[in-house]
Backbone as ProteinMPNN parsed JSONL, in Angstrom:
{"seq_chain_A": "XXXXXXXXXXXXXXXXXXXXXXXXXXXXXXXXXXXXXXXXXXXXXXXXXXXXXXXXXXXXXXXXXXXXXXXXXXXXXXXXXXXXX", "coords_chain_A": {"N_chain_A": [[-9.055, 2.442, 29.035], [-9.923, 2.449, 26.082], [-12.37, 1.857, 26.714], [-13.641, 3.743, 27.659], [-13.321, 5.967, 25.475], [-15.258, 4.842, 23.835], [-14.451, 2.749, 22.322], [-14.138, -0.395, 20.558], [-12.7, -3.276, 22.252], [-10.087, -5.47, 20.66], [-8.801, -8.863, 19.749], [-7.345, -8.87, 17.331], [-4.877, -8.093, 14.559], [-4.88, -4.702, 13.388], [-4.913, -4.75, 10.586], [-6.432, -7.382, 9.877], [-8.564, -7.298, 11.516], [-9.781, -4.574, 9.894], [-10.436, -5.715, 7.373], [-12.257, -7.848, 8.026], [-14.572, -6.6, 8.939], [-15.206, -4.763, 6.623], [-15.93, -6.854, 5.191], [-18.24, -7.486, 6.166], [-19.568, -4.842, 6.129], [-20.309, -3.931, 3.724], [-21.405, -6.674, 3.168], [-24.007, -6.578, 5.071], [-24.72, -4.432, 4.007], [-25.56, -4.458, 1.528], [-27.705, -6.804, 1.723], [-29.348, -5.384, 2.876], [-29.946, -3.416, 0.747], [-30.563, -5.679, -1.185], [-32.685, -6.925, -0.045], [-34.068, -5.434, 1.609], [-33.852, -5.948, 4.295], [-32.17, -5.918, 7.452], [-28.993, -7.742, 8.262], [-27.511, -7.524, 10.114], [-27.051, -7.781, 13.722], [-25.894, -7.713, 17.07], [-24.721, -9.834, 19.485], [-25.814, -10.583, 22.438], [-24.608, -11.707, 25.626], [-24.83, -15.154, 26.351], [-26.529, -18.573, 25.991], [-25.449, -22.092, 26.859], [-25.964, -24.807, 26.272], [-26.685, -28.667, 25.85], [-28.145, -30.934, 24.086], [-31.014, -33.255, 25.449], [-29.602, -36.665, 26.076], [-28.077, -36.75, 23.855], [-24.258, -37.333, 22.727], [-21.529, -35.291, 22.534], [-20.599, -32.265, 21.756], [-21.227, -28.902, 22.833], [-23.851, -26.742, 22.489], [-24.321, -22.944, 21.723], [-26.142, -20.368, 21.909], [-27.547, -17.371, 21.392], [-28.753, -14.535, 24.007], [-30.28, -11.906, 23.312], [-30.406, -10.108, 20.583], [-29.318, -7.331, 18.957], [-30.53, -5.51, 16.599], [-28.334, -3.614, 14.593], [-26.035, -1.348, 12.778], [-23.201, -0.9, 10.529], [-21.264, 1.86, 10.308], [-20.083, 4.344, 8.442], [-17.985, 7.425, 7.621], [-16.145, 8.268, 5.281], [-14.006, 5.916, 2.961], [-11.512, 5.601, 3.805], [-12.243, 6.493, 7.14], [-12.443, 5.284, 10.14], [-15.081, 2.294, 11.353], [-18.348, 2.974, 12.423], [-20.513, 1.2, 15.223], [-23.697, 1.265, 15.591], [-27.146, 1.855, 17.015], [-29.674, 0.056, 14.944], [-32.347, 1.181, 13.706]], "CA_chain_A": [[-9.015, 3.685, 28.277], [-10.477, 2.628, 24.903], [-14.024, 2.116, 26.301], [-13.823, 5.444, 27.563], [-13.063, 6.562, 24.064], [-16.041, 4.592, 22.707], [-13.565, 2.032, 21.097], [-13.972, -1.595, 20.907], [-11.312, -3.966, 22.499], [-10.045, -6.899, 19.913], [-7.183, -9.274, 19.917], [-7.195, -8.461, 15.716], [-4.159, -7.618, 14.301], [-5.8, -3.815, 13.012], [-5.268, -5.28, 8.891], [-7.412, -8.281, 9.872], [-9.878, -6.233, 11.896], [-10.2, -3.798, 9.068], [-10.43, -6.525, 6.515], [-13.69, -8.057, 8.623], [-15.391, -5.051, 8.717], [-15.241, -4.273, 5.724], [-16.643, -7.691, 4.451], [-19.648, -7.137, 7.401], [-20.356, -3.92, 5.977], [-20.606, -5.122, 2.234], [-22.412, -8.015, 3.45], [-25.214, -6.215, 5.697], [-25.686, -2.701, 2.635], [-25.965, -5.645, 0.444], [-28.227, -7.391, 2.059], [-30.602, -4.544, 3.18], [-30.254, -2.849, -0.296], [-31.372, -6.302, -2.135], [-34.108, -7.892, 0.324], [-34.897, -4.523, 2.498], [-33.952, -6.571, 5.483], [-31.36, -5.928, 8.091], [-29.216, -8.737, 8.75], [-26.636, -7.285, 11.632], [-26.926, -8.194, 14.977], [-25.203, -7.818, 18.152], [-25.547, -10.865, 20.287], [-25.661, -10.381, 23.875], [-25.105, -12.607, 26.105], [-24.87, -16.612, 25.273], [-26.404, -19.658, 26.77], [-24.885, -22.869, 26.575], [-27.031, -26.419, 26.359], [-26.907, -29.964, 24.97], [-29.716, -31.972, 23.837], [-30.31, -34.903, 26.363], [-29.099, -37.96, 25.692], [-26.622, -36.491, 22.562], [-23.141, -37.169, 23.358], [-20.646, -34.748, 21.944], [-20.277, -30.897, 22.203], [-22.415, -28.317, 23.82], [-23.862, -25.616, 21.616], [-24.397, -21.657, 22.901], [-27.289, -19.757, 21.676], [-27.497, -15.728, 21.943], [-29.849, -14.661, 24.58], [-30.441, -11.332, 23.396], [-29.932, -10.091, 19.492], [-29.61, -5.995, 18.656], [-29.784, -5.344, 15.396], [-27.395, -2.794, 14.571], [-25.67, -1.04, 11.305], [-21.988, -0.408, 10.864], [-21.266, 3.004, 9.379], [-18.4, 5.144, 8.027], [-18.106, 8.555, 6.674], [-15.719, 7.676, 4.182], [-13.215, 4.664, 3.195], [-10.364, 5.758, 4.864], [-12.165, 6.388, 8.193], [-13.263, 4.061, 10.658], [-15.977, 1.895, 11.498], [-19.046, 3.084, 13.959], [-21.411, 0.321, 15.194], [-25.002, 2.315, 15.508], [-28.204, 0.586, 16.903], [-30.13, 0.044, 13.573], [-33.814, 1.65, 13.931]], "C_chain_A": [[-9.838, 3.593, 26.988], [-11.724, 2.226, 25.039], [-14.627, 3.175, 26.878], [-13.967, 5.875, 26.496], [-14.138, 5.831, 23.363], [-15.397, 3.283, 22.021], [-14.106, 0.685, 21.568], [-12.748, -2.31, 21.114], [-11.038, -5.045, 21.641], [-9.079, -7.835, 19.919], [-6.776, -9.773, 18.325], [-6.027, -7.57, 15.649], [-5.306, -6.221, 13.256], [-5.978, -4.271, 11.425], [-6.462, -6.138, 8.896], [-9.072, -7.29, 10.429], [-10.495, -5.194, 10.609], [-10.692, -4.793, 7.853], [-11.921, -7.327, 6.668], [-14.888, -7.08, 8.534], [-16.17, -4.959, 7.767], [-15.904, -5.356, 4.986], [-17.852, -7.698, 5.205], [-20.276, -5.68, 6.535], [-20.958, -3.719, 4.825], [-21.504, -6.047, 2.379], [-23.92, -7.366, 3.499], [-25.325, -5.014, 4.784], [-25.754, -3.859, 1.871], [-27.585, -6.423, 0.712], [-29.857, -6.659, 2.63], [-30.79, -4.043, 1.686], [-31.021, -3.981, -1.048], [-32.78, -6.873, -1.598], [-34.463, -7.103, 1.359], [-35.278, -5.281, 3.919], [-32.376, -6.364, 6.143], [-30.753, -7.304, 8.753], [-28.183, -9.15, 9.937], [-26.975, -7.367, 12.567], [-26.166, -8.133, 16.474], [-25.659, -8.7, 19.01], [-24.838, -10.408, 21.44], [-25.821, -11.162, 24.392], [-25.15, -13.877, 25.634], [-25.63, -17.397, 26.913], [-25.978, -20.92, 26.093], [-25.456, -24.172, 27.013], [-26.385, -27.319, 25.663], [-27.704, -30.569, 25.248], [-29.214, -33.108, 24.868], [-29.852, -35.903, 25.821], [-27.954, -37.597, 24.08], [-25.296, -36.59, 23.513], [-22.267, -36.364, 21.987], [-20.994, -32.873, 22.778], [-21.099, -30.317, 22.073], [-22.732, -27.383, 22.759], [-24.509, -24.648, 22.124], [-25.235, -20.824, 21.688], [-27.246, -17.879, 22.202], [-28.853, -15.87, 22.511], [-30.741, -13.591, 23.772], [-30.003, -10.438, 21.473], [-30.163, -8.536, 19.17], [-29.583, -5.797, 17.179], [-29.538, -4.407, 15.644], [-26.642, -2.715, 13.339], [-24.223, -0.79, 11.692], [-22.173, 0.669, 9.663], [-19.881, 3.718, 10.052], [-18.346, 6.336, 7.101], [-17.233, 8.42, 5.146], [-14.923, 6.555, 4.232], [-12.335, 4.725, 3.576], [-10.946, 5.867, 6.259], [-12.725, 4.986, 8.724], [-14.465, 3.974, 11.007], [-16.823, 2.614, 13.091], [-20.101, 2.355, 13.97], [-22.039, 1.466, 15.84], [-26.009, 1.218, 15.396], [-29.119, 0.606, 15.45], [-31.64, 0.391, 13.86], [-35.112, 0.963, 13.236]], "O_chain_A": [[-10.487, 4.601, 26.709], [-12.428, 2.107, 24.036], [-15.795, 3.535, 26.727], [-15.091, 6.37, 26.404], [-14.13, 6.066, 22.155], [-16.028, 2.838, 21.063], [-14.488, 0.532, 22.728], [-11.787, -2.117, 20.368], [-11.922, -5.885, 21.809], [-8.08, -7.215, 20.284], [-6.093, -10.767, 18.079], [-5.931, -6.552, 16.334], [-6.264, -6.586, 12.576], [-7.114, -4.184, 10.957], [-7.42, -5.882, 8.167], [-10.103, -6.882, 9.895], [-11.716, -5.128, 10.471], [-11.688, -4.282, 7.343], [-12.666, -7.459, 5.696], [-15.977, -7.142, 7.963], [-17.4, -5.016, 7.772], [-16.551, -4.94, 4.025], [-18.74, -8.094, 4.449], [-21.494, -5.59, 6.38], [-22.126, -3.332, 4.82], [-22.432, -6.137, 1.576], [-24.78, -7.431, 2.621], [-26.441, -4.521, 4.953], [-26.962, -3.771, 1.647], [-28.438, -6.499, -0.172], [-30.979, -7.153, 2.743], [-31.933, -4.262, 1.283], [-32.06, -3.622, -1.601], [-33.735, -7.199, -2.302], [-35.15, -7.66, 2.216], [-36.358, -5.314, 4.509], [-31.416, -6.625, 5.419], [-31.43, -7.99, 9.519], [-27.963, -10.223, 10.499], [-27.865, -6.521, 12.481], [-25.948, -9.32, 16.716], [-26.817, -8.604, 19.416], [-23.685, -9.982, 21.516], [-26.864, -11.789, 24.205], [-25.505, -13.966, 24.459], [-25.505, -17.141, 28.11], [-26.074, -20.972, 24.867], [-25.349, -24.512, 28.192], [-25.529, -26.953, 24.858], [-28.102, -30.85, 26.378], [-28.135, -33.633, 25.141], [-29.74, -35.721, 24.609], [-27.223, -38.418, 23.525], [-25.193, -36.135, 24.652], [-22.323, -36.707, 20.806], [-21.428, -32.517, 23.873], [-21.991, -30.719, 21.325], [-21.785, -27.172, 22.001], [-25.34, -24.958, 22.978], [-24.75, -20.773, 20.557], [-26.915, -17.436, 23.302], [-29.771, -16.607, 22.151], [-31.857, -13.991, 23.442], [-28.784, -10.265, 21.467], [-31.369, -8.307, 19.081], [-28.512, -5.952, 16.593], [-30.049, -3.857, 16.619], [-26.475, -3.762, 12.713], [-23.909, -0.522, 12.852], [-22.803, 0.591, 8.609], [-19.179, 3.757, 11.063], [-18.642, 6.224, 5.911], [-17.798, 8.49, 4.055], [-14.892, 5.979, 5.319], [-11.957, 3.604, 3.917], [-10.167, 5.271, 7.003], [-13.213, 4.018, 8.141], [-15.167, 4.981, 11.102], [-16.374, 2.757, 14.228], [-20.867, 2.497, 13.016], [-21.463, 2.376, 16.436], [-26.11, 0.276, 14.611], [-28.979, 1.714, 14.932], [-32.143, -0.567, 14.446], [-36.24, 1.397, 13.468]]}, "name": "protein", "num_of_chains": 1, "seq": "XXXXXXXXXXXXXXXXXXXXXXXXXXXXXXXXXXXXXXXXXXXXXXXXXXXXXXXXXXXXXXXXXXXXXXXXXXXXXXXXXXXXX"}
């Protein structure tokens, strides 16, 4: 039902979820307003390698990277991820 509705699914209590957000969306108007660079992303997709001969744990790489803006009409409503142009 909620990706009918557009919604994202999370297993975020909604305080925490809102609490993320909200430091993502601060972060990335920050970050475009001081160095006129977008620095949101949507990663799509992972692959997962280790260097030869390293022993220890594997590390996963996005295949695919969107940037993308989060936006909100005001501070009471919620968040809409929007591909970033």
């Amino acid at each position: 039902d909620a990706l009918q509705r557009g919604d994202i699914h999370t297993d975020l209590e909604s305080e925490e979820l809102e609490s993320r957000l909200t430091d993502l969306f601060r972060s990335a108007r920050s970050s475009m307003e001081e160095g006129g660079a977008n620095s949101l992303h949507l990663a799509l997709g992972f692959v997962r390698w280790s260097p030869a001969g390293k022993k220890g744990g594997d590390y996963r790489a996005p295949l695919i990277l969107l940037p993308v803006s989060l936006e909100r009409r005001t501070a009471r409503s919620g968040f809409k991820l929007v591909r970033h142009d």
